[in-house]
C-alpha positions as CSV (number, residue, x, y, z in Angstrom):
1,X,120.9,178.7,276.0
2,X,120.2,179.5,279.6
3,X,119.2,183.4,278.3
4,X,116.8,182.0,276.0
5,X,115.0,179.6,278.5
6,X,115.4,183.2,281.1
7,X,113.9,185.2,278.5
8,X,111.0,182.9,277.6
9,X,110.2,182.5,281.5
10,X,109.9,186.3,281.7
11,X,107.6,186.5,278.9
12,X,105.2,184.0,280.2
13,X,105.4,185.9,283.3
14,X,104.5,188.7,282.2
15,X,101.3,187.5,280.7
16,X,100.1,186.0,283.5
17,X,100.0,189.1,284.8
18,X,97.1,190.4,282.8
19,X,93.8,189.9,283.8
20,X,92.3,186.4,281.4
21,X,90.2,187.8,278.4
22,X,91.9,191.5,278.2
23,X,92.5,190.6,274.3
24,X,91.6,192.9,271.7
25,X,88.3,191.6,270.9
26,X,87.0,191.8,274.6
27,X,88.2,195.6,274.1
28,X,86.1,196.5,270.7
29,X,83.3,194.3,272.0
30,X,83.3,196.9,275.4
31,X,83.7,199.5,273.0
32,X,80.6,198.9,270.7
33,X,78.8,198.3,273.9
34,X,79.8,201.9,275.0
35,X,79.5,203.5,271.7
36,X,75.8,201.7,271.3
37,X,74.8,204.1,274.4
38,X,76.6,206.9,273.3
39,X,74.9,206.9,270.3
40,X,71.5,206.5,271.2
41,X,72.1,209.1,273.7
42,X,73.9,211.1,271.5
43,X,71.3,211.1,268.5
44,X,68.4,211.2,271.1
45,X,69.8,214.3,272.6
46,X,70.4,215.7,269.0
47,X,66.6,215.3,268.1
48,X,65.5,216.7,271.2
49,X,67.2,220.0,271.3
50,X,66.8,220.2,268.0
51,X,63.0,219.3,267.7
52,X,62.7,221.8,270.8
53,X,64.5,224.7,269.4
54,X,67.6,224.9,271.8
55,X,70.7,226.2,271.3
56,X,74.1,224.4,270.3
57,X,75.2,224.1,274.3
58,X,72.3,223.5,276.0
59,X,71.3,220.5,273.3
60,X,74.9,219.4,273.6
61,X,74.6,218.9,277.4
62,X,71.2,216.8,277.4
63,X,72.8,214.5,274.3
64,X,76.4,213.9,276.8
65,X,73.8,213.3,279.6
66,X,71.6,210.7,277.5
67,X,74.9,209.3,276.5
68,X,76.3,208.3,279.6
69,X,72.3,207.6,280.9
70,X,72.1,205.1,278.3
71,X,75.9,203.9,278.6
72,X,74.9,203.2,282.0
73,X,71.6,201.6,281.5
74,X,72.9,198.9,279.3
75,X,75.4,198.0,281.3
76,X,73.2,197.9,284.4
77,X,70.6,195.9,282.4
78,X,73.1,192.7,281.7
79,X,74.4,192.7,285.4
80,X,71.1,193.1,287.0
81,X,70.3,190.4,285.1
82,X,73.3,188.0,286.5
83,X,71.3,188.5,290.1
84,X,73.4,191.6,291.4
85,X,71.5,194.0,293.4
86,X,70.7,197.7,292.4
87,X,73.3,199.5,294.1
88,X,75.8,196.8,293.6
89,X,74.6,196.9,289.8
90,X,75.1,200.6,289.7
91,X,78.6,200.7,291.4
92,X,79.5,198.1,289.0
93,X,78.1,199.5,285.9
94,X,79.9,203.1,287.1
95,X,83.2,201.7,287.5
96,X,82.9,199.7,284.1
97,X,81.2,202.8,282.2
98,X,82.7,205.9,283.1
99,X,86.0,206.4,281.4
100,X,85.1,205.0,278.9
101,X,81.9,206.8,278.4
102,X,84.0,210.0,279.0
103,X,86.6,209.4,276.8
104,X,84.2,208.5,273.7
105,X,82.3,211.9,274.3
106,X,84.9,213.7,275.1
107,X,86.5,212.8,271.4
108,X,83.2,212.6,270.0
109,X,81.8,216.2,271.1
110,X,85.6,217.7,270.2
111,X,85.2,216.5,266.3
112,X,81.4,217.8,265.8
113,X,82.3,221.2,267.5
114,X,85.9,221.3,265.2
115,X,84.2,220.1,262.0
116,X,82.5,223.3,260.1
117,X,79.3,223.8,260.2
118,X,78.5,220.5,262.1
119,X,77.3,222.6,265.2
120,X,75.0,224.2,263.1
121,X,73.5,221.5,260.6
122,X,69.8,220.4,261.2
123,X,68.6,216.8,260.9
124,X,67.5,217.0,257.8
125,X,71.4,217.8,256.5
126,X,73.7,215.2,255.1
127,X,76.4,216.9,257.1
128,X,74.3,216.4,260.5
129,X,74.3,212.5,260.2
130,X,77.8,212.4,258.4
131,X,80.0,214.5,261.3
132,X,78.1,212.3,263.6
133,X,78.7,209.0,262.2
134,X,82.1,210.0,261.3
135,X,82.9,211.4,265.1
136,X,81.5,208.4,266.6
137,X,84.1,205.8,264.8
138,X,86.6,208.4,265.7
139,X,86.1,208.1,269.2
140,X,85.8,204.5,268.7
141,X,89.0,203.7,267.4
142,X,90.5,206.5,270.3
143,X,88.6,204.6,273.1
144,X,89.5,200.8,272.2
145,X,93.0,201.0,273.7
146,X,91.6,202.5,276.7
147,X,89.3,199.9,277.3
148,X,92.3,197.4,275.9
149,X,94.3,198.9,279.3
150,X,91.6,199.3,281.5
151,X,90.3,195.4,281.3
152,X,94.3,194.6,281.3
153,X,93.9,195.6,284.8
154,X,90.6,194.0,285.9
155,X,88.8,197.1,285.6
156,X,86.2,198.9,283.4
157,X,84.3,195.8,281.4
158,X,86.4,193.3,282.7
159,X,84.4,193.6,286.2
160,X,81.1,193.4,284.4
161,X,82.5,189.8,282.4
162,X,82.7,189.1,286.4
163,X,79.5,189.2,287.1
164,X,77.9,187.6,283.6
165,X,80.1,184.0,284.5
């Protein structure tokens, strides 16, 4: 009897330990938020190198660039808007963004440049808009735990929900 009542004091103890809101849902709703940027950066980029007649790297470079430019921006839009300054706003929306950001490109990029012919497919191609789509829910299912852990510790989007409350 007493290990029971021990055992269930530990347990409570050890979820008071992690931060309030680091649930699941918080963690695929700061994913989506990520992937949203990504993917407009990502698709952006795409259409620009593309429409400009650049090559596989240098088109790959400006769509990772956009992606964490627009991961950024969207973040820095909502807590701009909660009264934060700029340069709080953009130390904020850094520490919230970056892994994350990093991780979904990083997985992202790896599976277009592994999938044949994805590298090479033009706009107009079913496989361009298919190894895309199909990379991007990759890295979103690779890049939910890592948000999962990171706003478990009060970091990443759980000091944005800081600022929006």
């Amino acid at each position: 009897m007493q290990h029971e009542a021990h055992t269930g004091h530990a347990h409570h103890r050890h979820e008071s330990h992690q931060a309030p809101g680091s649930s699941w849902s918080m963690a695929v709703q700061a994913t989506l938020h990520c992937l949203t940027g990504c993917a407009i950066g990502e698709v952006l980029g795409m259409v620009i190198g593309t429409a400009l007649g650049w090559g596989n790297l240098p088109t790959t470079i400006l769509a990772i660039v956009l992606a964490f430019f627009f991961g950024y921006s969207l973040t820095l839009r909502g807590v701009l808007r909660s009264g934060l300054g700029f340069r709080a706003a953009v130390q904020v929306a850094l520490a919230a963004d970056t892994l994350s950001i990093a991780v979904m490109e990083l997985v992202d990029n790896g599976v277009i440049v592994l999938w044949p012919g994805a590298m090479d497919a033009e706009l107009a191609d079913l496989l361009f808009w298919g190894a895309l789509t199909i990379s991007l829910v990759i890295a979103f299912v690779v890049t939910v735990p890592v948000n999962k852990w990171m706003i478990g510790r009060g970091k990443g989007h759980a000091v944005v929900h800081q600022h929006h409350h």
